[in-house]
N, C-alpha and C positions, 0 to 999 in steps of 0.2 A: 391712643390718648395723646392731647398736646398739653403743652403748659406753658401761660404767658407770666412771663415778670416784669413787671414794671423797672425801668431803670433806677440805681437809686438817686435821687437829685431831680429827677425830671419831675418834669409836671403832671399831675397826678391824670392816669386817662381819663377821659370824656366817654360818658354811655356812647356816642357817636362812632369816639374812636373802636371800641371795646366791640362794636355789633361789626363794622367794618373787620376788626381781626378773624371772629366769630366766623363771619360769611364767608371767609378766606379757608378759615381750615374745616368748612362744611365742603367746601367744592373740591378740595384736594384728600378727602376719602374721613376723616377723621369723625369719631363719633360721640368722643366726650373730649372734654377742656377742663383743665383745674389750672389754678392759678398758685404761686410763690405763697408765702406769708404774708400776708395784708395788713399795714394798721389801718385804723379806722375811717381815716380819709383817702385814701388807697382802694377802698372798697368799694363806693358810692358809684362810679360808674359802671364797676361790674355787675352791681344789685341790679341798676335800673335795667343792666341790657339781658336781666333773668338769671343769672347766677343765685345760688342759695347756698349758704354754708357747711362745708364739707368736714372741716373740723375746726374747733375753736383749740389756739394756744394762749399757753403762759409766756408772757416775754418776762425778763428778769435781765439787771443792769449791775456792773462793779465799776465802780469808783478806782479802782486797783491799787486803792492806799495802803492797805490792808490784805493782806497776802500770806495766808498759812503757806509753812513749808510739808514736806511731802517726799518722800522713797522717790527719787524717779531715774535711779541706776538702770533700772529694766526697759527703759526707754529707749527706741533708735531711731534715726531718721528714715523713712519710709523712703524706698525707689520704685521706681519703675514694674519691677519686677514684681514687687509685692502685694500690686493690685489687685489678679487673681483672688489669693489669700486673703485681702483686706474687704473687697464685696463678698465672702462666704462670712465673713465676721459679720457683715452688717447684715445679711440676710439672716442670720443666726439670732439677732442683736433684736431684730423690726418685724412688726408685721407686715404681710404685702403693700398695702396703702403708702407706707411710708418707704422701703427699702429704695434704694438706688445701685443702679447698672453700671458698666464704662463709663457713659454718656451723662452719666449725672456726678460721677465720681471726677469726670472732667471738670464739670459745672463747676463743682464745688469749690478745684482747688484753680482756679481761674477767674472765681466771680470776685476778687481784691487784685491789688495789685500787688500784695504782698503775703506769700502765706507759708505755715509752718506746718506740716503732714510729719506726727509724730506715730510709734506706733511701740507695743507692747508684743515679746514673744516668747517661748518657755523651748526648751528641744520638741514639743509636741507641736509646735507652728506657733502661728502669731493668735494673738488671744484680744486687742483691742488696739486701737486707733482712734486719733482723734486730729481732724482738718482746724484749723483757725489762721482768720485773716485778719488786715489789717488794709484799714486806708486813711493816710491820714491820719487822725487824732482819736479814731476811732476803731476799736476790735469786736470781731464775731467768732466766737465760738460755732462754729460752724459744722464739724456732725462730729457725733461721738456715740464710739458705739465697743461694748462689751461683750465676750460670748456667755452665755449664760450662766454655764457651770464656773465659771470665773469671775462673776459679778460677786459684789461685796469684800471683795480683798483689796481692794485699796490699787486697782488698776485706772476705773474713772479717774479717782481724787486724783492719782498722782497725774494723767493726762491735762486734768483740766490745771492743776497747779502748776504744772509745766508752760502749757499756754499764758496766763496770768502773767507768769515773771516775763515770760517772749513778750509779749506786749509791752508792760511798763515801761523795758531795757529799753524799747522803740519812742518813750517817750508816749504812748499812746494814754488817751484821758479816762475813756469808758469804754468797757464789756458789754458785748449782750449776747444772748443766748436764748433760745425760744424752743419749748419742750408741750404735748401734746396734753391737753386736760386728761388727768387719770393717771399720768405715770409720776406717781409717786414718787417711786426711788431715786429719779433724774431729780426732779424739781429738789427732795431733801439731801442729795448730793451737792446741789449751784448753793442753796442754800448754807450749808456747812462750810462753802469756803469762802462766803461774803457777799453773794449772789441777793437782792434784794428784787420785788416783785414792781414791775414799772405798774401806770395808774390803769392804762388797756393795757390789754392783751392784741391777740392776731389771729386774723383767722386765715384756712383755704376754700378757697369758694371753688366752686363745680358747677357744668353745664353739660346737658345731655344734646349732643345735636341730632336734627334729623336729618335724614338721608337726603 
């Protein structure tokens, strides 16, 4: 499976460009393509070159004016070493569709030029983690993820309140944050700490290639 993402800032692809990418990783063995998070104009040349919507999200935007405070003593900065550990948490956290590997846990904390890889851990291992970047004037809450039996104690909140204040200190304007239609619990988490619902949403689109 491959996956294109549009630059951010660039010019939004052309069906043109999008069947050219296509034809590319049809010849070099690959059998399906999904793409990043889309807004709505970001999509249009994917659609026309056959793509069809693979999951719709919520995007959600902070002002970061307003900023609950939040326990976040159990917090430490994630290294190197902890990646292991921190992919069994999001594998724990996601279902297949969504989890990510090395290779995406790279992506993550790479895709800003600026970013803060916090993580939560008890004597039984690490229990949650949360990536958030920054470029510019702007922040992305960017993956966060809980282990199950540890969801609802105030490990999110305190991640995502932690990210929040890192930002502001940067000077940065607005948050966003973008969670899968259906998960409740994420979306009344962003919500509880000032997280409001932007006018679209985002989708991933998909394409089945053939051989």
């Amino acid at each position: 499976m491959a996956c294109i993402t549009p630059f951010p800032d660039a010019p939004v692809p052309s069906t043109a460009f999008v069947r050219r990418c296509v034809d590319q990783l049809a010849r070099q063995g690959f059998s399906k393509v999904v793409t990043s998070a889309l807004t709505t104009p970001e999509q249009s040349g994917f659609l026309f070159a056959g793509f069809t919507v693979q999951e719709r999200l919520h995007l959600l935007g902070h002002d970061l004016t307003d900023i609950p405070q939040a326990d976040t003593r159990a917090l430490r900065r994630a290294h190197r070493a902890d990646h292991a550990a921190v992919l069994a948490v999001d594998e724990a956290a996601f279902p297949p569709f969504w989890r990510i590997d090395e290779a995406g846990l790279a992506e993550a904390l790479g895709a800003t030029p600026h970013v803060r890889f916090r993580l939560a851990d008890n004597p039984s291992g690490i229990t949650a983690y949360a990536v958030t970047g920054r470029s510019g004037r702007r922040g992305f809450l960017q993956r966060l993820a809980v282990v199950p039996d540890q969801q609802r104690l105030g490990l999110g909140r305190a991640l995502v309140v932690d990210a929040l204040h890192w930002l502001r200190r940067w000077r940065v304007e607005q948050a966003v944050v973008n969670t899968q239609l259906g998960n409740d619990p994420a979306v009344a988490l962003y919500e509880s700490v000032g997280f409001v619902h932007e006018p679209e949403g985002l989708c991933v689109l998909s394409l089945e290639l053939r051989a």
